[in-house]
C-alpha positions in Angstrom: -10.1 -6.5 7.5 -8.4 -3.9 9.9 -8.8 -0.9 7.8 -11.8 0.5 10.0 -9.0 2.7 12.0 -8.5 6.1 12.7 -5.7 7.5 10.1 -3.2 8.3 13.0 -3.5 4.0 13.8 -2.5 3.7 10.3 0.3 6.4 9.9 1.6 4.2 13.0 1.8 1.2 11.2 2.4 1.6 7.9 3.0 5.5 7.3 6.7 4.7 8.6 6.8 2.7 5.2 4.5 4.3 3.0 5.6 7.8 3.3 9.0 7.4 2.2 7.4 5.0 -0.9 5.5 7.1 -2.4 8.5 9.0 -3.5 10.3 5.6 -5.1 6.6 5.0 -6.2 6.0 8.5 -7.7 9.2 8.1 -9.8 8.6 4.4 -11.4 5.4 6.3 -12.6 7.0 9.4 -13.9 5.3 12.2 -11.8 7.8 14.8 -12.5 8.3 17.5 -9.9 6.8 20.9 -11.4 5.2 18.6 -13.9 1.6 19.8 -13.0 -0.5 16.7 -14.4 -3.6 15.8 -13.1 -3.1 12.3 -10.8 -5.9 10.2 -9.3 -4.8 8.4 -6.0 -6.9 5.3 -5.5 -6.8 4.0 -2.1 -5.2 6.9 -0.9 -5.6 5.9 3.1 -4.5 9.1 5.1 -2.6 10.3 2.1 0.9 9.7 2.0 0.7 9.4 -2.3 -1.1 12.5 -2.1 1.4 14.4 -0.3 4.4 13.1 -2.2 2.1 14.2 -5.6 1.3 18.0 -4.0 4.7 18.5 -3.6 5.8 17.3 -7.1 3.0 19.7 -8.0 0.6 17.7 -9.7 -3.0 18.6 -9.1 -4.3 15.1 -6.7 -7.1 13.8 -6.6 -7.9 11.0 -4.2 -10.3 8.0 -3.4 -10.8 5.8 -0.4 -13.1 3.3 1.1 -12.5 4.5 4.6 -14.7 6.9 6.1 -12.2 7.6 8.5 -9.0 8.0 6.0 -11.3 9.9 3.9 -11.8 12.7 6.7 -8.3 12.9 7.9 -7.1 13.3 3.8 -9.5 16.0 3.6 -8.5 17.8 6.8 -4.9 17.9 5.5 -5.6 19.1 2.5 -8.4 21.2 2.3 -7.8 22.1 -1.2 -7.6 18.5 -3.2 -11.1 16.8 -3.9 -10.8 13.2 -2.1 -14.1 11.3 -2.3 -15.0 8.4 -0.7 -15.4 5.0 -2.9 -13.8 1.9 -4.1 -11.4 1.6 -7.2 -13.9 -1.0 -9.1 -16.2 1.7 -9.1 -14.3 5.0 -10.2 -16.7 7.7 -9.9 -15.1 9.9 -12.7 -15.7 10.5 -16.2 -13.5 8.7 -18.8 -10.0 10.5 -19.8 -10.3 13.0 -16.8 -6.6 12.0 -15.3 -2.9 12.1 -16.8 -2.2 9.5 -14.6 -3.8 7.3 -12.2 -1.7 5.6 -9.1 -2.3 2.7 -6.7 -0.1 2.5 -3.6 -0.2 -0.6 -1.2 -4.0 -0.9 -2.8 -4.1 -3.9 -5.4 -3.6 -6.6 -3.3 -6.8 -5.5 -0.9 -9.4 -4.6 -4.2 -12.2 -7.0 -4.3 -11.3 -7.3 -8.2 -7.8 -6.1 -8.9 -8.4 -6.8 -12.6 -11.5 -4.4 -12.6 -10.5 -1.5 -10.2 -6.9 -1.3 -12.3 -9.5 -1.4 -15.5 -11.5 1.4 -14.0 -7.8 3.3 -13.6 -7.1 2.9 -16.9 -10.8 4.2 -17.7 -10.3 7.3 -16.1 -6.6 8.1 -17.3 -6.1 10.0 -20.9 -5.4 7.6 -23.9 -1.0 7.8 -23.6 -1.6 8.7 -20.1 0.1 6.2 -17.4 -1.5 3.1 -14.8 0.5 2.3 -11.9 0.3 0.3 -8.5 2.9 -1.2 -6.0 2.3 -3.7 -3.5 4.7 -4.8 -1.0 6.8 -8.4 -1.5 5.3 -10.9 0.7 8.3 -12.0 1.9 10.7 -9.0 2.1 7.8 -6.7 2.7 8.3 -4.6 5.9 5.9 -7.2 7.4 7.8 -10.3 6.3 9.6 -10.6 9.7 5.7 -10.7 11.3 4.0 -13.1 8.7 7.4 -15.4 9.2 7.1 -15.8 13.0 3.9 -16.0 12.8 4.4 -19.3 10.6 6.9 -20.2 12.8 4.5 -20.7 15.8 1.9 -22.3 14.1 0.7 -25.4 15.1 -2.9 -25.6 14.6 -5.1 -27.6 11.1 -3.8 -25.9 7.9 -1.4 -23.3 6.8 -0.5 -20.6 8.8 -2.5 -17.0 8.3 -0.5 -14.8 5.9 -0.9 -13.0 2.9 1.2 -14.6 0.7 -1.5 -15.6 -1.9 -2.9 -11.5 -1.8 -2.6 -10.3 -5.9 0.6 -8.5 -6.7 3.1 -9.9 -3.4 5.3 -12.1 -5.6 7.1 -10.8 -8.8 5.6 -10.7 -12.0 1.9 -11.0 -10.4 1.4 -7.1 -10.6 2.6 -6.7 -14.4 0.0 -9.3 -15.2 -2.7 -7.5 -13.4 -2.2 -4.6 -15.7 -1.8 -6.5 -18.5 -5.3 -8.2 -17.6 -7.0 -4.8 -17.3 -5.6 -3.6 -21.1 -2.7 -1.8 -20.3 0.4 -2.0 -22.9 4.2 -1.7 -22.6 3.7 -2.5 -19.1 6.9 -2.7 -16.9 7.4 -4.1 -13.6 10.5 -3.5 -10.9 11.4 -4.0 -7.2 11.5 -0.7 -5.3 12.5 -0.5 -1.8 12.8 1.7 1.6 15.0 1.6 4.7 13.7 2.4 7.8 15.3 2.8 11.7 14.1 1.1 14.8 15.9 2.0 17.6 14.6 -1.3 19.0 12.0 -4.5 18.9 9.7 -2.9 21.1 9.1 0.7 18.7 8.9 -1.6 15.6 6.5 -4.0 17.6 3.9 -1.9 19.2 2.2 -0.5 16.1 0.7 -4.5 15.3 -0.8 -3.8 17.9 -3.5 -0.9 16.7 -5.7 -3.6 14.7 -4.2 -2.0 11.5 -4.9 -4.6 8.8 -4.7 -8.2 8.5 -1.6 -8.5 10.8 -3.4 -6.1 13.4 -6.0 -8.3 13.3 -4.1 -11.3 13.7 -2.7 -9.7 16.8 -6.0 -8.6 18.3 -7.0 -12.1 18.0 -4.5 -13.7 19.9 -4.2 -14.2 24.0 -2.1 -12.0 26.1 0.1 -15.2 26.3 0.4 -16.2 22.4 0.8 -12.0 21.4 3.9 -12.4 23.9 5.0 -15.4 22.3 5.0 -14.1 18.8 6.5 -10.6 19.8 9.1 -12.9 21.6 9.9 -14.4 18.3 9.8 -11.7 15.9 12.3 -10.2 18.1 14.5 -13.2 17.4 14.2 -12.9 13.6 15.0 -9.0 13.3 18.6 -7.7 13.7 20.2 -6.6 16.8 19.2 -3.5 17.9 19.2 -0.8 16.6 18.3 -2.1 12.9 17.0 -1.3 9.8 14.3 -3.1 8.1 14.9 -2.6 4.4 11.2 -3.0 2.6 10.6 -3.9 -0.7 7.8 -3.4 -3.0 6.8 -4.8 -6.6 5.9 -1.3 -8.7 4.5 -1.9 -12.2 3.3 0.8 -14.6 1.6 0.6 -18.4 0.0 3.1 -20.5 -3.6 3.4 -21.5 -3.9 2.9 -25.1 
């Protein structure tokens, strides 16, 4: 999976979304501004959450996987503790957090059912779970993932992440039912960003960023031209906005 990137790769590809997200996000899971709870950010990448939970400020915590995310995280913010590890394996004592918050992470945990467990672990009986995770097909990627399908003409179906946890509605509120949480809620959330044309939008797939970076990188200077060609005819005239939408779900540990 293309998450072995430098953090300025990623804040290329899918900072342009995330960033403004985590404020949406940070709302559906009540991080008031001046609220100064403790928050653990799992998966926290470069640190988009992180920054949007700073400035509310909340005292962050973060955890990520990537060696690389985890540097740049810490380089931006010197002062938060952000330790490298996965979210099935919290390395934090029971009850330490108010709250504990998954952006764009769910649908990438080897065990979504057990890392949003371990959440729920960490976070203080009352305290609140949540997680978004972009809708497959309205996603900011669902122009990519649709041309891609488009071309296909090979033995099965056509490389997407459709079937990834959370992407459809009502598959997030069920992971954090799985994992214990109650009065668990679920919404679509959702961000507008600018392109001032096919080519700015396009060139960031091609950074090896994830699963559709590495669908990219795989292909032939002639097929990546081909499906470039074709996502161009499936996004608006220039200039447009892709408007992204996310499933956000948050419970409360009992």
């Amino acid at each position: 999976m293309g998450f072995a990137v430098s953090a300025e790769s990623y804040d290329r590809f899918m900072g342009r979304f995330s960033v403004p997200l985590a404020a949406v996000f940070a709302d559906v899971a009540e991080i008031a501004v001046g609220g100064a709870s403790a928050v653990l950010d799992v998966g926290s990448g470069p640190g988009a959450l992180t920054d949007e939970l700073l400035a509310r400020g909340a005292t962050a915590t973060a955890i990520d996987p990537s060696p690389s995310f985890v540097a740049a995280a810490r380089a931006r913010h010197p002062s938060v503790e952000v330790v490298e590890g996965v979210a099935e394996a919290l390395p934090f004592a029971d009850a330490r957090f108010d709250a504990a918050l998954a952006q764009l992470v769910v649908h990438f945990m080897r065990d979504p059912v057990l890392g949003l467990t371990e959440m729920a672990r960490v976070t203080r009986p009352g305290g609140t779970v949540a997680a978004c995770v972009w809708d497959h097909a309205t996603g900011p990627l669902g122009a990519f993932w649709a041309a891609v399908a488009s071309l296909h003409d090979g033995p099965g179906e056509p490389p997407s992440e459709a079937r990834r946890p959370g992407a459809h509605r009502g598959e997030l509120a069920d992971l954090l039912q799985a994992a214990g949480l109650r009065d668990v809620r679920e919404e679509p959330i959702a961000v507008r960003v600018a392109f001032a044309d096919v080519a700015s939008w396009w060139q960031p797939f091609e950074l090896g960023v994830g699963p559709a970076g590495d669908h990219v990188a795989g292909l032939d200077s002639a097929a990546r031209e081909r499906l470039r060609d074709r996502c161009g005819e499936l996004l608006p005239e220039p200039p447009f906005e892709v408007r992204a939408v996310a499933w956000a779900a948050r419970g409360t540990r009992a």
